[in-house]
C-alpha positions as CSV (number, residue, x, y, z in Angstrom):
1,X,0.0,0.0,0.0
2,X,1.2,3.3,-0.7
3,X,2.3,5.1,2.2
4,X,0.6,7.8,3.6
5,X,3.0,11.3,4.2
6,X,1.5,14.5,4.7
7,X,2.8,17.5,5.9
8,X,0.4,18.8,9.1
9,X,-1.3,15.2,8.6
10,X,-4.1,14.5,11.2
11,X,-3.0,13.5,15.1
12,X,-5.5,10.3,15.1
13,X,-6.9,9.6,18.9
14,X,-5.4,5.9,18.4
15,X,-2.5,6.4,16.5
16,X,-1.2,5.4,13.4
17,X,0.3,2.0,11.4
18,X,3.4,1.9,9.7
19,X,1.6,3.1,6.5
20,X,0.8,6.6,8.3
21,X,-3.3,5.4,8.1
22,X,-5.1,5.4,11.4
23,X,-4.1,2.1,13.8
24,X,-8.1,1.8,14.8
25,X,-8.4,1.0,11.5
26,X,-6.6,-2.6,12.2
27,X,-8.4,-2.8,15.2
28,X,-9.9,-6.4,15.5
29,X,-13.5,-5.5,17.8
30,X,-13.8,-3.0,15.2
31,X,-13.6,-5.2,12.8
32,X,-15.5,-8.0,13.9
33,X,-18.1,-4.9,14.5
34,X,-17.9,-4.3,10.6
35,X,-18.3,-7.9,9.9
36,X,-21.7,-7.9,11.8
37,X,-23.3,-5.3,9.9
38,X,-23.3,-7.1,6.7
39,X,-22.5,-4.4,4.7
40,X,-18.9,-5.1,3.9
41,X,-19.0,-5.6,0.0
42,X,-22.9,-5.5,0.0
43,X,-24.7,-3.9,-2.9
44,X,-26.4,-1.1,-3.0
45,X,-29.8,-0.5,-1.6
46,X,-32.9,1.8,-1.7
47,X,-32.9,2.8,1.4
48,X,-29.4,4.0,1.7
49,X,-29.8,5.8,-1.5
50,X,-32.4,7.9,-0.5
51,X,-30.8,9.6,2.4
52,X,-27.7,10.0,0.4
53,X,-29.6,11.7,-2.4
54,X,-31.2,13.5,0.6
55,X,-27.9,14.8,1.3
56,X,-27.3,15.9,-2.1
57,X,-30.5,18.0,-2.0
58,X,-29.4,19.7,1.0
59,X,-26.1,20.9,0.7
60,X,-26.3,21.3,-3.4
61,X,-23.2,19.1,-3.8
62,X,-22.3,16.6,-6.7
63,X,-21.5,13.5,-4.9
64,X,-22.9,11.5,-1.6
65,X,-21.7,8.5,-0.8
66,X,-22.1,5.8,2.1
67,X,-19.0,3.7,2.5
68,X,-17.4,0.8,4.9
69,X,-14.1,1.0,5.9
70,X,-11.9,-2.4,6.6
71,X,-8.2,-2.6,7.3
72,X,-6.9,-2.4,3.4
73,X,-10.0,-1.2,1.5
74,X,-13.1,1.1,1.3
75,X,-16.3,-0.9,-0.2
76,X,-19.0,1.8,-1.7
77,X,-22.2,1.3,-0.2
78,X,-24.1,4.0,-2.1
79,X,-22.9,6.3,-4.4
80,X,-26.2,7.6,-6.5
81,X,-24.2,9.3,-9.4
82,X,-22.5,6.2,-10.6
83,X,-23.9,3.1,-11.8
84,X,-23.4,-0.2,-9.9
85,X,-20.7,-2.1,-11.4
86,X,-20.5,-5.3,-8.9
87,X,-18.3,-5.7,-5.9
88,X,-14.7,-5.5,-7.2
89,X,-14.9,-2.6,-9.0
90,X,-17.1,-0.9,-6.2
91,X,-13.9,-0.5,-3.8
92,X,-10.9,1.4,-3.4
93,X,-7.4,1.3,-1.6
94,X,-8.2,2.5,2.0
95,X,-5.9,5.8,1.7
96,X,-7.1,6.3,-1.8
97,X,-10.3,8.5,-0.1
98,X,-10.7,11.0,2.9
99,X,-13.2,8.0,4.2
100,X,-10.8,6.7,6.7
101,X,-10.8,10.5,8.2
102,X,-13.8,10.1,10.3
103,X,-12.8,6.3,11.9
104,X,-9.3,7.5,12.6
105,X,-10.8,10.7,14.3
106,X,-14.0,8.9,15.6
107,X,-15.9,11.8,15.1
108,X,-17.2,14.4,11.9
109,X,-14.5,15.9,9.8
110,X,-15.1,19.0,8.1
111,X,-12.9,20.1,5.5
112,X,-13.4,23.9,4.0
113,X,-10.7,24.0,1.3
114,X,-9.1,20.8,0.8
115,X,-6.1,22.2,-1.4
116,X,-4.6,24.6,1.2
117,X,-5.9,22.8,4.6
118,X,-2.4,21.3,5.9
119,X,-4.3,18.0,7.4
120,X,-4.9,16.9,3.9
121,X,-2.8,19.1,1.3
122,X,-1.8,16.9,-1.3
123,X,-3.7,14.1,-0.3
124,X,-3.9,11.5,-3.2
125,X,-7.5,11.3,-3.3
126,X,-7.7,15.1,-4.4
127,X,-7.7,15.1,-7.8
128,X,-9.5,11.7,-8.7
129,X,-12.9,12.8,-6.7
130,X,-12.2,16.5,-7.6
131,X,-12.5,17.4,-3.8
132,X,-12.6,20.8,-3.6
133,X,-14.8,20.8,0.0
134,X,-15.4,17.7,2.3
135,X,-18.0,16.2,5.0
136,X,-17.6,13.1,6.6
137,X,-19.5,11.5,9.5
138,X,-18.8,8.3,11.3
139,X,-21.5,5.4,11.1
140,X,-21.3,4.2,14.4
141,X,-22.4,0.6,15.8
142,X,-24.6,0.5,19.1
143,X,-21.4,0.1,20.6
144,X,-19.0,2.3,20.1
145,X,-17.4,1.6,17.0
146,X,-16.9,3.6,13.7
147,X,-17.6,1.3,10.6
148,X,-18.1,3.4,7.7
149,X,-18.5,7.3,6.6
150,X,-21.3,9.3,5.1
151,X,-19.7,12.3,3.2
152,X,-20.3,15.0,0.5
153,X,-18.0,16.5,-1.9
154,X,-18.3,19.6,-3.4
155,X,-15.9,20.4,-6.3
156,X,-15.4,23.7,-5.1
157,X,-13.9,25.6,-1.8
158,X,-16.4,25.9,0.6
159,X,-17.4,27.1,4.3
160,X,-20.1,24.7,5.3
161,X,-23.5,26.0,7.1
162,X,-23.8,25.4,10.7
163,X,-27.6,23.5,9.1
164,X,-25.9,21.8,6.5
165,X,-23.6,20.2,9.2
166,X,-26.4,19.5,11.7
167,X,-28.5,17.5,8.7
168,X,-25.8,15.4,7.0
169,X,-25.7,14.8,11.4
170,X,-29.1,13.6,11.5
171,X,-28.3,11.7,8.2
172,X,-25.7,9.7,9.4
173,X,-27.0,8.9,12.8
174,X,-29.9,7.5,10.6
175,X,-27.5,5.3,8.3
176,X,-26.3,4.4,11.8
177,X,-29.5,3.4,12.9
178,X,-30.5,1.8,9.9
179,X,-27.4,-0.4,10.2
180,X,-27.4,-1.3,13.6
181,X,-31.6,-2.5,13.2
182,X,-30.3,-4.8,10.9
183,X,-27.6,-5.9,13.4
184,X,-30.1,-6.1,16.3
185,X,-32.3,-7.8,13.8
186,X,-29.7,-10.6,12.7
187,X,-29.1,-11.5,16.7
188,X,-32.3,-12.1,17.2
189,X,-33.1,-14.1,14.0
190,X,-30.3,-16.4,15.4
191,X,-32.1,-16.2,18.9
192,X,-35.4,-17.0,17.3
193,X,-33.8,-19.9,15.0
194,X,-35.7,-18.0,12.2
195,X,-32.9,-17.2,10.1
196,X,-34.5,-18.1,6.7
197,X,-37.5,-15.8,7.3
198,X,-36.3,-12.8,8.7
199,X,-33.4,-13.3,5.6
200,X,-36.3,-13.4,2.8
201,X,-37.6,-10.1,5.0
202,X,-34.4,-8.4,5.1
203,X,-34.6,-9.1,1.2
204,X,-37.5,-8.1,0.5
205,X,-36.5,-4.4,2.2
206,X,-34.1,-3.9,-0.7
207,X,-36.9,-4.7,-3.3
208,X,-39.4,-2.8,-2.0
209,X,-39.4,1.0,-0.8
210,X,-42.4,0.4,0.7
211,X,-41.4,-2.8,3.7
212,X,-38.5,-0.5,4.1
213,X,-40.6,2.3,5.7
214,X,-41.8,-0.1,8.4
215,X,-40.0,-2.1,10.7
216,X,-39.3,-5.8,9.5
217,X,-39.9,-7.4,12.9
218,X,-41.9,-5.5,15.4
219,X,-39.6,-6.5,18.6
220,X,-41.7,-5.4,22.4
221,X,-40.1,-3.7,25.6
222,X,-39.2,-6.5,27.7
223,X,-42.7,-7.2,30.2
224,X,-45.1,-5.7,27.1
225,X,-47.5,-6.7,24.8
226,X,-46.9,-5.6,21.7
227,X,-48.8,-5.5,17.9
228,X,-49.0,-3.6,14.3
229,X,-50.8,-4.2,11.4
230,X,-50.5,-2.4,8.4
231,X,-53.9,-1.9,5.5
232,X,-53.2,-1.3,2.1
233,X,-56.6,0.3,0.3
234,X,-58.0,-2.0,-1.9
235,X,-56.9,-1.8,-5.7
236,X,-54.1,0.8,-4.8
237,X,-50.5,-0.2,-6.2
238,X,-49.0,3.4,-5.2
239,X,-46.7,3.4,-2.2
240,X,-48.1,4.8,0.8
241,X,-47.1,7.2,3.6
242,X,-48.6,5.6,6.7
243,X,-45.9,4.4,8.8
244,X,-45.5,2.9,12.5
245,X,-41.9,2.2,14.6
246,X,-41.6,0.6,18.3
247,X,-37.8,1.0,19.3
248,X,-35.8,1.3,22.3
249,X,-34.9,5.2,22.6
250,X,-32.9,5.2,25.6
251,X,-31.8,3.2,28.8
252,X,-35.1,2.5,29.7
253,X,-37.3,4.6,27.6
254,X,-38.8,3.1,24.9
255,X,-40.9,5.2,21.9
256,X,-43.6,4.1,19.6
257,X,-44.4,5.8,16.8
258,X,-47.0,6.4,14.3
259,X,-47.3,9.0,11.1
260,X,-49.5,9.6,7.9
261,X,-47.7,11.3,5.3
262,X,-50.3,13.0,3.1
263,X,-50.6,11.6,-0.4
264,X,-48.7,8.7,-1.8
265,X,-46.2,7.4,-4.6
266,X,-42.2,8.4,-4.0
267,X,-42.5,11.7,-3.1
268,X,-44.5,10.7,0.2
269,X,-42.3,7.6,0.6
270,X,-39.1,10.1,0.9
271,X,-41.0,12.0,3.1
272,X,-41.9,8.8,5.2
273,X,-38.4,7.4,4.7
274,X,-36.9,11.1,6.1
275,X,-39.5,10.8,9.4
276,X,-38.8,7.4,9.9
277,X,-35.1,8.1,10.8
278,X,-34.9,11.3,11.9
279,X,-37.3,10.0,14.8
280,X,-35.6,7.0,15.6
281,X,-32.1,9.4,15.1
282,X,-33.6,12.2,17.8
283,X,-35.4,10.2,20.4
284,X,-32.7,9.0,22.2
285,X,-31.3,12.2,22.6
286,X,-34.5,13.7,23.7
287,X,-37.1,12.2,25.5
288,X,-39.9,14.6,25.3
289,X,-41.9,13.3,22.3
290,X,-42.8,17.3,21.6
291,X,-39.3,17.9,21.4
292,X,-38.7,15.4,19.0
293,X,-41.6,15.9,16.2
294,X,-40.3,20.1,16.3
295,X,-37.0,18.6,15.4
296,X,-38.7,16.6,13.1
297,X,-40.5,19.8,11.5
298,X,-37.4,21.3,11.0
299,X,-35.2,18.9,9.3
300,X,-38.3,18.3,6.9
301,X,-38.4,22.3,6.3
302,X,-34.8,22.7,5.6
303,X,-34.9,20.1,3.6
304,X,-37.8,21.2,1.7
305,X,-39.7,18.1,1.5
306,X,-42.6,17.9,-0.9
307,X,-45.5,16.9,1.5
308,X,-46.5,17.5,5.2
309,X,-47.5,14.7,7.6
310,X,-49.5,14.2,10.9
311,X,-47.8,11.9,13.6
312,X,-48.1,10.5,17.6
313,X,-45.4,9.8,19.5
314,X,-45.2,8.3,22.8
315,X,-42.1,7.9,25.4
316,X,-42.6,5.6,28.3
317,X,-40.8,3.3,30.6
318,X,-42.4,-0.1,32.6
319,X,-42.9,1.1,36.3
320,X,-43.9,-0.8,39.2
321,X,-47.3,-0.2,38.8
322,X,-47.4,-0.4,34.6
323,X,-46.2,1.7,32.0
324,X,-45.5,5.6,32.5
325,X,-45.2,8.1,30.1
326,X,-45.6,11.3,27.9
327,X,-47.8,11.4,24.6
328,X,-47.7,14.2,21.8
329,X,-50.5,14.5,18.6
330,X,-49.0,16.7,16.0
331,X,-51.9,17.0,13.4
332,X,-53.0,13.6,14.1
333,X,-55.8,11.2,16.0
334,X,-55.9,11.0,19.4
335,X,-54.5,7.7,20.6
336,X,-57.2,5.6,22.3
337,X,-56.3,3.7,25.7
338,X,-58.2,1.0,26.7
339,X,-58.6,0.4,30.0
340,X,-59.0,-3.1,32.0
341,X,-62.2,-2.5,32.6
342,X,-63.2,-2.1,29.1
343,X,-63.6,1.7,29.3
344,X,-61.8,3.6,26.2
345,X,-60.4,7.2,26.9
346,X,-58.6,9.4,24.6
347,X,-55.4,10.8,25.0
348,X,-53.7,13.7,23.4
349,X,-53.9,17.0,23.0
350,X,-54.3,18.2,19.4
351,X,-51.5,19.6,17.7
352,X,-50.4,20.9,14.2
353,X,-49.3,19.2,11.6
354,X,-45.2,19.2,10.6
355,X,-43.8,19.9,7.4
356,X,-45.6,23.4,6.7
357,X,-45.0,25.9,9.0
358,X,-41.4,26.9,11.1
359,X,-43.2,26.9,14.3
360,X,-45.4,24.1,15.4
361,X,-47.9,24.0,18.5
362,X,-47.4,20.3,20.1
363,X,-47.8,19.4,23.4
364,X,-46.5,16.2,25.6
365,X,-49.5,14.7,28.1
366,X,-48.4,12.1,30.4
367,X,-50.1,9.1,30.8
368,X,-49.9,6.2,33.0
369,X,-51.1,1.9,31.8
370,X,-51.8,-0.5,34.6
371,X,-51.8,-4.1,33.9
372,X,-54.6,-5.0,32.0
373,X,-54.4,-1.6,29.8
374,X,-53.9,-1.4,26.2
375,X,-53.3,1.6,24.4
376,X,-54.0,2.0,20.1
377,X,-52.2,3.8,18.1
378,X,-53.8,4.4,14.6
379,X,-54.0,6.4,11.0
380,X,-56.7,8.0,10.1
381,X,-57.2,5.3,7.2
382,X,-58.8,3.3,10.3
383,X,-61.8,6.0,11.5
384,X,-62.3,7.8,7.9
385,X,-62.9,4.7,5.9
386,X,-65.9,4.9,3.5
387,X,-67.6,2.7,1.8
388,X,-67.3,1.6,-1.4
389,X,-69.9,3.0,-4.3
390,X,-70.3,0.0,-6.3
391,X,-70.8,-2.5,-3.2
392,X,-73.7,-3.7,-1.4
393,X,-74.3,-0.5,0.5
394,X,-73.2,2.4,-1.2
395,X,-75.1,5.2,1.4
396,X,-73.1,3.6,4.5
397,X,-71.8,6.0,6.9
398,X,-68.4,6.4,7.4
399,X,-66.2,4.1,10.1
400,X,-65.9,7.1,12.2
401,X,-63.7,7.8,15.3
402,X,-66.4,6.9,17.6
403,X,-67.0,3.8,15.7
404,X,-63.7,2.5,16.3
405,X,-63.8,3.7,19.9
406,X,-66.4,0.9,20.2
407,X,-64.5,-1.7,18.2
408,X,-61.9,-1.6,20.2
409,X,-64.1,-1.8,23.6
410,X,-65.2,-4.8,22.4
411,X,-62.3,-6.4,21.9
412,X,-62.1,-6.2,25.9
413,X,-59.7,-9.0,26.9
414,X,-57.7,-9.3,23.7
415,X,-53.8,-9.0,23.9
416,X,-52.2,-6.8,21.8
417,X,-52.4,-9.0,18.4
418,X,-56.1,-10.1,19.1
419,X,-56.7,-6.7,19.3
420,X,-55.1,-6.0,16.3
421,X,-56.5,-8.6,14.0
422,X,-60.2,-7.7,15.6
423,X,-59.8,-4.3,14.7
424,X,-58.6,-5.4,11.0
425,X,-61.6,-7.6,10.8
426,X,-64.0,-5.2,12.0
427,X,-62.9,-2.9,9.5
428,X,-62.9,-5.5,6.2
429,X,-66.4,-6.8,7.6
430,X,-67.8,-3.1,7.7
431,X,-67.3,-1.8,3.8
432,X,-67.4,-6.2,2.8
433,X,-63.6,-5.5,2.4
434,X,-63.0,-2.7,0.5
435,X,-60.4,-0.9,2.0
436,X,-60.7,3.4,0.8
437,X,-57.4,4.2,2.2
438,X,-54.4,3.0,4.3
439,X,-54.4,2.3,7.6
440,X,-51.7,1.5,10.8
441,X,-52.6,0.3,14.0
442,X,-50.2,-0.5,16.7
443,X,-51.2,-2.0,19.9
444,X,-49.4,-1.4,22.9
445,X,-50.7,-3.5,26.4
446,X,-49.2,-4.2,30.0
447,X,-50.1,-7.6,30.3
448,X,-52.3,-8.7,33.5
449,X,-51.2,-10.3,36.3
450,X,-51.5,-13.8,36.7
């Protein structure tokens, strides 16, 4: 390998190797970290592409890529302005990019003018990419280690915007997030002993945009009972923007979340896509759910995205009396909580809906499950359906909020999937099937003592 000497070069946290590249780079738990992503050598996939192209949009610069960095090369992961070509030709010599910067440093490296800044003056990757400016941002594994970079390079000198910065942030936090789901989701198909399933699912997320916008497996909080379901309308082959995620946020907080992009096709699945991770991306970091969709409004603003959504999120934790937490509605259905006693209340105090204006009203309500509760989640898909003109009762009033209010009382006693699957039925059995428009429910209940 050529070896690397630059005057001013980069003092690297862990050192260098004989070739002057950063020692972590060799480093065998990173590694093996690397190995467990799956991504080393993979090919490219839809749903990295569209937050590289994302990127792109939001700094105005020519190329975006996604790589993985090993100990002697650099394997592309997504780079949407060239064409796939197949693995070997895909990669690159280590030093022969600035995409080892951001493991050595284990942190963001932000280079203004890459000719006259002294870390990386006559670097050999200069010329060949045309780097006039450079971003780079680690994707880090859940624990700790830097496996690849998400960077932008702009042919010309630049100084990079403080919101440029803070998004390409955002962005790579989501390819990190995206990356380590598939990790957690790997461990526990070898848990399960359902490798050959949850493979075909993780397949099927590369060949269709629209499994990609929902979780593959829906995994519980330990001590919870936990269910989604997901409606298409009947007769509609368009992708649609109603989306649902269950994750763990932080420690012990946990967040589940539900949205409704308006409209449908790719501009609402970018949309979705974009909401998807910047919520799983923020939540950990903040765990009012208000908090959360404002920062959510924000990135969608700056990055101008074509269509606004409604969403509910809720934060909560397992106590010793049931499940605590704090609930936010911004545009979007009150969630419903159903009690043990059968008795259905609705929580959430209406909000605006994100994607339109700079400031939103949103507001967090806490809330509190005992054992035997069950809180729904839903799109409005689920209390707006209407039935269908040419069936059996084309007059019928619409399934209205109320409507599935009492649905869901009387599926008193259910668990989470029984409630679920009632709700689903009740819905087909009410228009004879014909679905008008897509619907999410997720079920969240504290399971009753023995």
């Amino acid at each position: 390998m050529r070896l690397i000497d630059l005057a001013g070069a980069m003092e690297y946290p862990r050192g260098v190797r004989a070739d002057g590249l950063p020692a972590v780079l060799s480093d065998p738990d990173r590694l093996a970290a690397l190995a467990a992503s799956g991504q080393f050598g993979s090919a490219p996939e839809q749903v990295f592409d569209d937050l590289t192209r994302l990127a792109v949009s939001v700094t105005g610069c020519a190329i975006s890529a996604i790589t993985f960095v090993g100990t002697e090369r650099t394997y592309w992961k997504s780079v949407p302005h060239l064409a796939y070509t197949g693995r070997e030709t895909w990669q690159n010599g280590v030093g022969e990019s600035f995409c080892y910067f951001p493991i050595g440093m284990h942190g963001p490296v932000i280079v203004d003018d890459a000719a006259n800044d002294p870390r990386v003056k006559g670097h050999q990757a200069i010329e060949p990419w045309g780097v006039g400016a450079w971003a780079g941002f680690p994707i880090m594994t859940a624990d700790g280690h830097a496996v690849g970079t998400m960077c932008v390079i702009d042919t010309n000198p630049r100084q990079w915007r403080t919101d440029e910065l803070e998004t390409l942030a955002i962005l790579a936090r989501a390819v990190s997030n995206e990356v380590n789901l598939r990790i957690a989701l790997a461990n526990a198909r070898t848990a399960l002993d359902t490798a050959q399933e949850a493979l075909a699912r993780t397949g099927e997320l590369s060949r269709s945009l629209q499994e990609s916008l929902l979780p593959p497996v829906l995994l519980p909080p330990p001590g919870l009972d936990a269910a989604a379901r997901y409606l298409t309308a009947t007769g509609d082959a368009s992708v649609g923007g109603d989306f649902y995620d269950l994750f763990q946020a932080r420690g012990p907080w946990w967040s589940a979340v539900l949205g409704d992009v308006c409209g449908k096709g790719t501009e609402a699945a970018k949309v979705t896509a974009l909401a998807r991770y910047t919520l799983r991306a923020d939540a950990g970091e903040h765990l009012s759910p208000a908090s959360v969709l404002r920062r959510l409004n924000t990135a969608m603003l700056a990055q101008r995205a074509p269509r606004f959504l409604t969403a509910v999120q809720a934060t909560f934790r397992a106590t010793a009396a049931g499940l605590a937490g704090r609930l936010c509605l911004a545009g979007h259905p009150p969630a419903l909580i159903r009690r043990a006693d059968g008795r259905v209340q609705p929580v959430g105090v209406p909000g605006v809906l994100l994607g339109v204006a700079e400031t939103v009203r949103v507001t967090d309500v806490r809330f509190r499950m005992a054992p035997g509760d069950l809180m729904l989640l839903y799109t409005d898909g689920a209390c707006e359906a209407r039935a269908d003109r040419r069936g059996p009762e084309p007059g019928k009033a619409m399934f209205d909020e109320e409507a599935l209010a009492r649905a869901l009382a009387a599926s008193h006693g259910l668990d989470a999937a029984g409630t679920v699957e009632h709700l689903a039925a009740t819905l087909s059995a009410y228009h004879h099937g014909w679905h008008s428009d897509d619907a999410a429910l997720l079920a969240l209940r504290v399971p009753p003592h023995p």
